[in-house]
C-alpha positions as CSV (number, residue, x, y, z in Angstrom):
1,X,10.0,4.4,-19.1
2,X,6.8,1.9,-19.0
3,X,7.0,-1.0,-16.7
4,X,5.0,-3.7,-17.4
5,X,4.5,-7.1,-15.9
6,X,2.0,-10.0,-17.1
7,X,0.5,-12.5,-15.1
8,X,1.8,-16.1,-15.1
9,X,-0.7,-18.5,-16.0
10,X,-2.3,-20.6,-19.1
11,X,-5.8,-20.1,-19.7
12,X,-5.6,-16.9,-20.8
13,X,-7.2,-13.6,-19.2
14,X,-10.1,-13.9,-21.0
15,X,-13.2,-15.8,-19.8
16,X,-13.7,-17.7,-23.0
17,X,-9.9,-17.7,-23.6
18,X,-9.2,-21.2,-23.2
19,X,-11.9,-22.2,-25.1
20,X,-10.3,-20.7,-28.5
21,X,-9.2,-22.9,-30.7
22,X,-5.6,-21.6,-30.5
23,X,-5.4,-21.9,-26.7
24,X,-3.6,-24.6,-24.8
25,X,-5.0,-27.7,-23.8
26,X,-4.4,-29.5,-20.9
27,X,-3.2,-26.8,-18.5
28,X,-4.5,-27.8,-15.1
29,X,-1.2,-28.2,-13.1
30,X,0.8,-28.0,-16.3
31,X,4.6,-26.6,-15.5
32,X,5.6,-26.6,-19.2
33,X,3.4,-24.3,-20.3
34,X,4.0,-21.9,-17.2
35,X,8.2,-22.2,-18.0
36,X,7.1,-21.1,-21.7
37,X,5.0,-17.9,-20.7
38,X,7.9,-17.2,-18.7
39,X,10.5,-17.5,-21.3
40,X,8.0,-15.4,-23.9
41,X,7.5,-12.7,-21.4
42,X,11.3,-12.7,-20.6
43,X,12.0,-12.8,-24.2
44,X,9.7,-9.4,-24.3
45,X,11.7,-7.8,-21.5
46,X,8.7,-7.7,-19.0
47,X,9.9,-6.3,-16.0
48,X,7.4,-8.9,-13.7
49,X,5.2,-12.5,-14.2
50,X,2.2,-11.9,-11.8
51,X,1.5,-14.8,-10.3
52,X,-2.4,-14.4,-8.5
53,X,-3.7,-17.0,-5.6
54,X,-6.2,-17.8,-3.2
55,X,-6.9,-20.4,-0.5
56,X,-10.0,-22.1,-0.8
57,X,-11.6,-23.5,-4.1
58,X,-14.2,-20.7,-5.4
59,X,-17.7,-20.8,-6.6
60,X,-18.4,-24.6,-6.0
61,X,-21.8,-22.7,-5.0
62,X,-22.3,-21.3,-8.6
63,X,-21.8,-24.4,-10.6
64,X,-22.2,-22.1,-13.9
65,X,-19.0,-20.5,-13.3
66,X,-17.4,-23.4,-11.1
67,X,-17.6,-25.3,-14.2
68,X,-16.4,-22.6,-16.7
69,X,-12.7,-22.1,-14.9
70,X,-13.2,-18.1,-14.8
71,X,-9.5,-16.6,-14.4
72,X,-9.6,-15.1,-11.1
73,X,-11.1,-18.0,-9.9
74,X,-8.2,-20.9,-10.2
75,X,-10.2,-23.9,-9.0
76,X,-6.0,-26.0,-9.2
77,X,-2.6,-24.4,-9.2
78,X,0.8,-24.7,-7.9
79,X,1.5,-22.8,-4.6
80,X,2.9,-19.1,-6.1
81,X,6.7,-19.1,-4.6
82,X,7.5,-23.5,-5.2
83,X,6.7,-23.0,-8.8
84,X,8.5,-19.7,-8.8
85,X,11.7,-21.5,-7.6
86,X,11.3,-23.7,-10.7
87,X,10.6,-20.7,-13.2
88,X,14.0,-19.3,-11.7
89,X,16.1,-22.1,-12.8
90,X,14.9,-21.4,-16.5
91,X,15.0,-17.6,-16.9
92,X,17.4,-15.2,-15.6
93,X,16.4,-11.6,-15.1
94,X,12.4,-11.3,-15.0
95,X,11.1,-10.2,-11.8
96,X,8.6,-13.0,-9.8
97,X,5.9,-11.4,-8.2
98,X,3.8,-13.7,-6.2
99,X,0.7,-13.1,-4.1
100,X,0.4,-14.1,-0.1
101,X,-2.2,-13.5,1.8
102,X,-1.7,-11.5,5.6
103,X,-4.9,-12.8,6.8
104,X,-4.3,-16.3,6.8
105,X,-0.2,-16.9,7.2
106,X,2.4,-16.6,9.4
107,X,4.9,-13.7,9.2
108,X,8.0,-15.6,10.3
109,X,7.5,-18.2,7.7
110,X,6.1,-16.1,4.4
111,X,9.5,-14.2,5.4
112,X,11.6,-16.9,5.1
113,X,9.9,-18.5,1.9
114,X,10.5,-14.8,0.1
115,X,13.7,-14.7,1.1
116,X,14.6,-17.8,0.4
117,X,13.2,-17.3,-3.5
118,X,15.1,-14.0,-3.7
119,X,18.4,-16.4,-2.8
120,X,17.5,-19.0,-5.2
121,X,16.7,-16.4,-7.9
122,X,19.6,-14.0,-7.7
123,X,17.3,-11.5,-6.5
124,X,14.4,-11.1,-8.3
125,X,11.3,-12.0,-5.8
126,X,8.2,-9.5,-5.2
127,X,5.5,-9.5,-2.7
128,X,1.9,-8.4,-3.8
129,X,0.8,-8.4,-0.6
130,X,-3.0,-9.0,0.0
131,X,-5.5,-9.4,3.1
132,X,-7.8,-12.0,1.2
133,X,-10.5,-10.9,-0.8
134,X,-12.7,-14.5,-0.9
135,X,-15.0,-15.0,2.5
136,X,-14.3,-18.9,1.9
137,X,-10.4,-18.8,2.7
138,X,-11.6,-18.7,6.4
139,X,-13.0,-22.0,6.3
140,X,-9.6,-23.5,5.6
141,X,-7.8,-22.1,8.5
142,X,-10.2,-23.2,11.1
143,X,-12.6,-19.3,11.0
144,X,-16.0,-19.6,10.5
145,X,-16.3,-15.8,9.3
146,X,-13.7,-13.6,7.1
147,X,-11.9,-11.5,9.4
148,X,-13.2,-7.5,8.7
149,X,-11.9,-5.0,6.0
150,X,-10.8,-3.0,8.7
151,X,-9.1,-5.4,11.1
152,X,-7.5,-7.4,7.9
153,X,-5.5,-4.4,7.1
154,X,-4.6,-3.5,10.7
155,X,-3.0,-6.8,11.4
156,X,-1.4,-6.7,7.3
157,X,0.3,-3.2,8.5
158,X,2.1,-5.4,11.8
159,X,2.5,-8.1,9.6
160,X,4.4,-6.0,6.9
161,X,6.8,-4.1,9.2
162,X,7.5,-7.9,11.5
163,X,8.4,-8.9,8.2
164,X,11.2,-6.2,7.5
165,X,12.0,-6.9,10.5
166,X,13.1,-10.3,9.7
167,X,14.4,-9.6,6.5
168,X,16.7,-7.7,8.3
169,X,18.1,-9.7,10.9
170,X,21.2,-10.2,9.3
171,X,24.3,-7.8,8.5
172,X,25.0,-8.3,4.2
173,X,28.8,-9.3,6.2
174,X,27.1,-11.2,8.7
175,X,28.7,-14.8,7.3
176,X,32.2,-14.0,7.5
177,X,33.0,-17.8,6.8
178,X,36.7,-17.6,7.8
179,X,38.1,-20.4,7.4
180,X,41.8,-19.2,9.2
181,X,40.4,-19.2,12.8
182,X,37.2,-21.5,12.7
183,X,35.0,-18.7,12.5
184,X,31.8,-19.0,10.2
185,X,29.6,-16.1,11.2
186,X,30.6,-12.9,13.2
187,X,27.6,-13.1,16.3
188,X,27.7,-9.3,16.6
189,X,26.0,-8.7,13.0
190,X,22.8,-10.4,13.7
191,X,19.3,-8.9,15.2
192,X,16.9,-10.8,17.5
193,X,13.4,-8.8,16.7
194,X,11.8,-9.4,20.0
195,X,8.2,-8.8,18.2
196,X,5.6,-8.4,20.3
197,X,2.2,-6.7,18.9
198,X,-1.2,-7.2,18.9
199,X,-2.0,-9.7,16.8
200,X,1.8,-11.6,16.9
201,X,4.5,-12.3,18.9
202,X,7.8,-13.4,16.6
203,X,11.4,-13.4,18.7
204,X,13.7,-14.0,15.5
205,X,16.0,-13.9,14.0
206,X,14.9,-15.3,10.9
207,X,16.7,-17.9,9.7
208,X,17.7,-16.7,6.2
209,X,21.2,-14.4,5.2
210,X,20.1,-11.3,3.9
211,X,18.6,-11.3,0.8
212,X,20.4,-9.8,-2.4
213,X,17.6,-7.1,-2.8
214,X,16.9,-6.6,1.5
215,X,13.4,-6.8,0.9
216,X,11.4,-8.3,-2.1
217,X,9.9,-5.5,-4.6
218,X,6.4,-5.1,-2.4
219,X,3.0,-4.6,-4.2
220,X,0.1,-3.5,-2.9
221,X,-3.3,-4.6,-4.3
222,X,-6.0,-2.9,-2.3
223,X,-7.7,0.3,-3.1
224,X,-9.5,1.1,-0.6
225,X,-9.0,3.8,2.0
226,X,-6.9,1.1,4.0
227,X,-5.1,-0.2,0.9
228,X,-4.3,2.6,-0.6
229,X,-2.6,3.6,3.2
230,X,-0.7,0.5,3.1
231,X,1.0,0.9,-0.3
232,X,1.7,4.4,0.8
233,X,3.7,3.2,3.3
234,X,5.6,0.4,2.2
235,X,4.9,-0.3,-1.2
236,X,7.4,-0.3,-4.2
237,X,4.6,-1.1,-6.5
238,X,0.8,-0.9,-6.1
239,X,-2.3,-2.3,-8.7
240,X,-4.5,-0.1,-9.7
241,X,-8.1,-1.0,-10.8
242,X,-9.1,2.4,-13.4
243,X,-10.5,1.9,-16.7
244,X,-10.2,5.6,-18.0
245,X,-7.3,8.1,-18.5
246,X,-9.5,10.7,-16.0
247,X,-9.7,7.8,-13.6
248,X,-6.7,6.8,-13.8
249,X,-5.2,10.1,-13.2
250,X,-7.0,10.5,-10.4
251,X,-6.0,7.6,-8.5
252,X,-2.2,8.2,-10.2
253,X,-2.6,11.8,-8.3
254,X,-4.2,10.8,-5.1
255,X,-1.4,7.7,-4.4
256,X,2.0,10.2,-5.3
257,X,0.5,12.6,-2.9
258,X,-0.1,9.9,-0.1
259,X,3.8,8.6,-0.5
260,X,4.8,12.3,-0.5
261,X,2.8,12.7,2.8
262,X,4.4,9.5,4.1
263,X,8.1,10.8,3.9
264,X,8.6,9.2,0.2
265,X,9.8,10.7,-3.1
266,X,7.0,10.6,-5.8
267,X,9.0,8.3,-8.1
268,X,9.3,5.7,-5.3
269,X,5.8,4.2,-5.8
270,X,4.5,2.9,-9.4
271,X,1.5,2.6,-10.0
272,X,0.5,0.1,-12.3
273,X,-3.3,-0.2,-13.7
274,X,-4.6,-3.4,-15.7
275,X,-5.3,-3.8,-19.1
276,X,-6.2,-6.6,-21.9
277,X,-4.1,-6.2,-24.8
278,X,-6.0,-7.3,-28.5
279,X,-2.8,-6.8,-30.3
280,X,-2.7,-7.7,-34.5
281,X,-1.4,-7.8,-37.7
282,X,-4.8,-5.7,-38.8
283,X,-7.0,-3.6,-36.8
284,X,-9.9,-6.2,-38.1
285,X,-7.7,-9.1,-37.0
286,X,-8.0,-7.7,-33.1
287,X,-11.7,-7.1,-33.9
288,X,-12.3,-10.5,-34.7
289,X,-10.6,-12.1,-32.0
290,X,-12.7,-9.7,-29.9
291,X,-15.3,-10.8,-31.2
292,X,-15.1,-14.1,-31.3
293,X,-14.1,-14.4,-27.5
294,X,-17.1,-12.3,-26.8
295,X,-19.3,-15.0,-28.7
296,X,-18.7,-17.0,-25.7
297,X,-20.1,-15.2,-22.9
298,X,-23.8,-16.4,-22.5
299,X,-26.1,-14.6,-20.2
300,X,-25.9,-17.8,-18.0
301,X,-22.5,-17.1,-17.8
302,X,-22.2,-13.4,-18.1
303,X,-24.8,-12.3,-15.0
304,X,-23.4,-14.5,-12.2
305,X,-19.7,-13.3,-13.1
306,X,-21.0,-10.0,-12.9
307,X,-22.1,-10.5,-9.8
308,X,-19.6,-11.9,-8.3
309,X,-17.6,-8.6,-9.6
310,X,-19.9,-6.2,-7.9
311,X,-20.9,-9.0,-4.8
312,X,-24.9,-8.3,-5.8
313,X,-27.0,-10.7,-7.4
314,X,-27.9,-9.2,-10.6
315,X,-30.4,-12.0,-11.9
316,X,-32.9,-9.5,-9.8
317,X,-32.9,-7.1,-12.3
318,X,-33.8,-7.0,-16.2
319,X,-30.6,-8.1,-18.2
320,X,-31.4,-5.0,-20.6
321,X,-32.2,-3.1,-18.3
322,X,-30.4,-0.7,-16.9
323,X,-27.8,-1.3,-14.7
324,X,-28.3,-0.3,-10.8
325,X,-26.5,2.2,-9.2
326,X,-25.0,-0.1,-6.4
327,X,-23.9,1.6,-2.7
328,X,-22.5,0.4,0.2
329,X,-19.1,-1.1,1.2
330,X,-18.0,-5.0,0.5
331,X,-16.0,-7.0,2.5
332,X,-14.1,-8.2,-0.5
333,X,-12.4,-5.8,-3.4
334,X,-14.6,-2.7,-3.3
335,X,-12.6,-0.8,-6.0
336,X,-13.8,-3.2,-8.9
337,X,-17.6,-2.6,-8.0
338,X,-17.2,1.1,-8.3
339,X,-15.5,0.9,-11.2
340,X,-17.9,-1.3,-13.1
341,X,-20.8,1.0,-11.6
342,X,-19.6,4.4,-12.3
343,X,-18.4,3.2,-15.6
344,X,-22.0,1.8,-16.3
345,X,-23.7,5.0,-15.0
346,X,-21.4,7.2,-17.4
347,X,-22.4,5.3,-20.8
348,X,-26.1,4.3,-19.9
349,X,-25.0,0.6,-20.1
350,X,-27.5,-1.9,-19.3
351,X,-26.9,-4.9,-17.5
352,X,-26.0,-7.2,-20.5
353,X,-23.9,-4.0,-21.7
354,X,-22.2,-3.9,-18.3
355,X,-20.6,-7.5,-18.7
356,X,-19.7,-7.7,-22.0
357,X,-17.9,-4.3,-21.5
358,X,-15.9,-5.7,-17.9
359,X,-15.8,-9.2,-18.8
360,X,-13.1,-9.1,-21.5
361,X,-10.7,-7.5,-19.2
362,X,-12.0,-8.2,-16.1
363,X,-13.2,-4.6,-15.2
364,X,-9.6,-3.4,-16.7
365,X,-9.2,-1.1,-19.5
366,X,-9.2,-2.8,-23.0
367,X,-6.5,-1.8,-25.7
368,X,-7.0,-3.4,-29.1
369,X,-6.0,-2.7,-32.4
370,X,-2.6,-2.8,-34.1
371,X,0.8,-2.1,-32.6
372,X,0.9,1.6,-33.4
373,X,-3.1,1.9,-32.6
374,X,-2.4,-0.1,-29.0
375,X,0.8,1.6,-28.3
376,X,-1.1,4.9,-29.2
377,X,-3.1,4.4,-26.2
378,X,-1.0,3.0,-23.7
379,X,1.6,6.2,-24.1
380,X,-1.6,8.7,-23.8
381,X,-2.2,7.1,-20.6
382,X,1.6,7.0,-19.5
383,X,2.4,11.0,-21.1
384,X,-1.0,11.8,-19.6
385,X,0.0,10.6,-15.7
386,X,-2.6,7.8,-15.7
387,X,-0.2,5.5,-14.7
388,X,3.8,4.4,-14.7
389,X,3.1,1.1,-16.5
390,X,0.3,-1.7,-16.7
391,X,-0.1,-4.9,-15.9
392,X,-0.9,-6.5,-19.0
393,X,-3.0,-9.2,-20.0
394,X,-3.4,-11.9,-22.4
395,X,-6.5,-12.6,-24.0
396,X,-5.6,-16.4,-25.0
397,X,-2.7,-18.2,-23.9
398,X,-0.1,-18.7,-25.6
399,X,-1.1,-16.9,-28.4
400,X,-2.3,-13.7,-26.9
401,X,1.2,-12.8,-24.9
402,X,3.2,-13.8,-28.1
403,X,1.4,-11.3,-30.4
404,X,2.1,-8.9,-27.8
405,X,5.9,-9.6,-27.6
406,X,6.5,-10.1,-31.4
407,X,4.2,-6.9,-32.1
408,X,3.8,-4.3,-29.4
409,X,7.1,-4.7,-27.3
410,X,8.9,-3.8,-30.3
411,X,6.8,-0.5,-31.2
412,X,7.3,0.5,-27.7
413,X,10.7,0.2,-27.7
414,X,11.0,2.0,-31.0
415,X,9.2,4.5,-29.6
416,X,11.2,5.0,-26.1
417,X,8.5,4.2,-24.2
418,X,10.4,0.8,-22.7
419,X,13.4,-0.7,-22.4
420,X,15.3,-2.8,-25.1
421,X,16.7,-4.6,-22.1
422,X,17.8,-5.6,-18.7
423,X,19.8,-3.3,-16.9
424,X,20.6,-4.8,-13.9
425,X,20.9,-7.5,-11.9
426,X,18.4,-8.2,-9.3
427,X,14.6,-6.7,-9.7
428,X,15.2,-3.6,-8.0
429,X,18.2,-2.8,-10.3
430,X,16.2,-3.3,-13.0
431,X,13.3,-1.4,-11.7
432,X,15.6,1.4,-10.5
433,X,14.9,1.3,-7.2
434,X,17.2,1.2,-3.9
435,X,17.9,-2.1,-1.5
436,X,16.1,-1.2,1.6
437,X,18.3,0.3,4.2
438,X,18.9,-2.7,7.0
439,X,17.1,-1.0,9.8
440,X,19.3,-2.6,12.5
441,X,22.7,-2.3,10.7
442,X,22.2,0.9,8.4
């Protein structure tokens, strides 16, 4: 079946979202409205809330879209795994995936903060694990210059396995806690790492029992050569950034064959491309909301966010015009500018065509229509191996996610396509996939 996760958050994924008149108000810093998408998305049977961050304050340099709160850009938010430990104490089964950078943390203590929200949660935390895609993070930690593409994911690799290393410093019957002969942990089930590598040295044990799922669900974000490495490796879940069924079947073919190379069984990885959902009552009902969100995007608006997409200034060229065919490698997330370009070159866009096609879903495929029409699409994707899920996004908040709750859950579900329900316990129950085997004590 599907699985499908939405991101936690309440402006909406569109750019113009939380401008509509049936968005929220008021939602810098605003737990309420983050403890509702939760509840909706739990009441839909999501599998995961995403829950994206950075560490630095973006685009103060652009004040047009400093000033016009784009989604990926959160200029205020709470810190991903503090707000999940509130989220926890008001739902009960949805998964909580948070991003955490491996650039810019330590692994001992990123160890001990997942495994402490897998405790508090009942075992439900997830990793999407990240090297930093914004050049301005390095300021805040005391680097003039973001560390290179290829040395970010060499030091995420140690930092990844000195993290299961952690995670696993502890027998599941290490804390014996009898009470008979004084005798609260049993010495002999706990592992001292003893970590030394290139980049750290971490002696252990972490302080932290074993967590009910051994390690959090880990996602991997990054699709380039590197990244795509990475999730092969140790990823239970991994984005994907395709915006057509042959693209996405591509990369669906390319990342089972990587897991299979690395020892793995196919099933072991999901893959999991985005997507904006325009969900209705009426086919023209979705059209209009299109519509009217697209209203919004001005050109003063429009070119510098598609620049910042494809990391070239695209006020150099004519805005209907076409748009360039752009080479080379970025030091930030490569896969989105060949998207947008190949997609561009493909249906002669120009450049105003180019971001009022990405903007909408920010470079993700776009599924609108009604249930039956949406659901249509999503299940040519999933019978067509384009994907194992989505992660699925809201074009207004909190409008947007209901419609797609009250609407298309149910169509799936009617259809088979997802489940009417939670089947387990912890995330990886749920997801069907094992607890890690602890390393150190089998």
């Amino acid at each position: 079946m599907l699985n499908l996760m939405t991101g936690l958050g309440s402006i909406g994924g569109h750019i113009g979202g939380w401008r509509h008149p049936r968005s929220w108000d008021h939602t810098a810093m605003n737990l309420e409205h983050l403890i509702q998408t939760a509840k909706t998305a739990e009441r839909g049977k999501f599998d995961f809330l995403f829950m994206a961050d950075g560490n630095a304050v973006r685009q103060m340099d652009k004040p047009t879209l400093f000033e016009a709160n784009s989604p990926s850009d959160r200029p205020t938010g709470f810190e991903p795994l503090t707000v999940y430990a509130a989220i926890s104490q008001h739902t009960r089964q949805i998964g909580l995936m948070a991003t955490a950078t491996t650039t810019y943390d330590s692994p001992w203590l990123l160890a001990r903060r997942f495994a402490s929200l897998d405790h508090i949660s009942g075992g439900r935390a997830s990793w999407n694990i990240v090297t930093g895609s914004y050049p301005g993070d390095s300021k805040n930690f005391g680097f003039e210059d973001h560390m290179d593409r290829l040395e970010r994911y060499e030091r995420s690799e140690e930092f990844v396995e000195v993290c299961k290393g952690l995670w696993d410093s502890w027998a599941a019957d290490a804390f014996i806690e009898d009470r008979t002969v004084g005798r609260y942990l049993d010495a002999s089930r706990v592992h001292t790492l003893h970590h030394q590598g290139k980049y750290f040295d971490v002696q252990g044990p972490l302080n932290v029992a074993r967590m009910p799922q051994g390690y959090p669900v880990l996602f991997v974000a990054g699709q380039s050569e590197q990244g795509r490495e990475l999730a092969a490796r140790h990823a239970d879940c991994v984005f994907a950034v395709t915006n057509t069924i042959a693209s996405g079947q591509a990369y669906y073919k390319d990342m089972k064959e990587r897991v299979v190379a690395n020892g793995r069984r196919p099933d072991s990885l999901r893959v999991l491309p985005g997507c904006t959902v325009y969900v209705a009552e009426s086919e023209a009902e979705a059209d209009d909301l299109y519509d009217e969100l697209q209203s919004l995007i001005a050109p003063a608006l429009g070119v510098p966010y598609l620049s910042k997409l494809v990391e070239e200034d695209m006020s150099r060229y004519e805005l209907d015009g076409p748009m360039p065919a752009l080479t080379g490698q970025t030091n930030a997330i490569g896969s989105f500018r060949k998207e947008i370009v190949e997609m561009a070159a493909k249906d002669g866009l120009t450049v105003r065509q180019t971001y009022e096609r990405v903007l909408p879903s920010m470079g993700h495929v776009i599924f609108k229509g009604t249930a039956p029409q949406v659901a249509d699409q999503m299940e040519e994707w999933y019978t067509n191996a384009a994907c194992d899920g989505f992660n699925v996004s809201a074009p207004v908040a909190p409008v947007g996610l209901e419609a797609i709750v009250d609407l298309l859950i149910p169509e799936l579900q009617r259809r088979k396509l997802f489940h009417e329900d939670y089947t387990g316990g912890t995330l990886r129950e749920n997801l069907g996939l094992p607890v890690p085997k602890n390393q150190f004590f089998g």
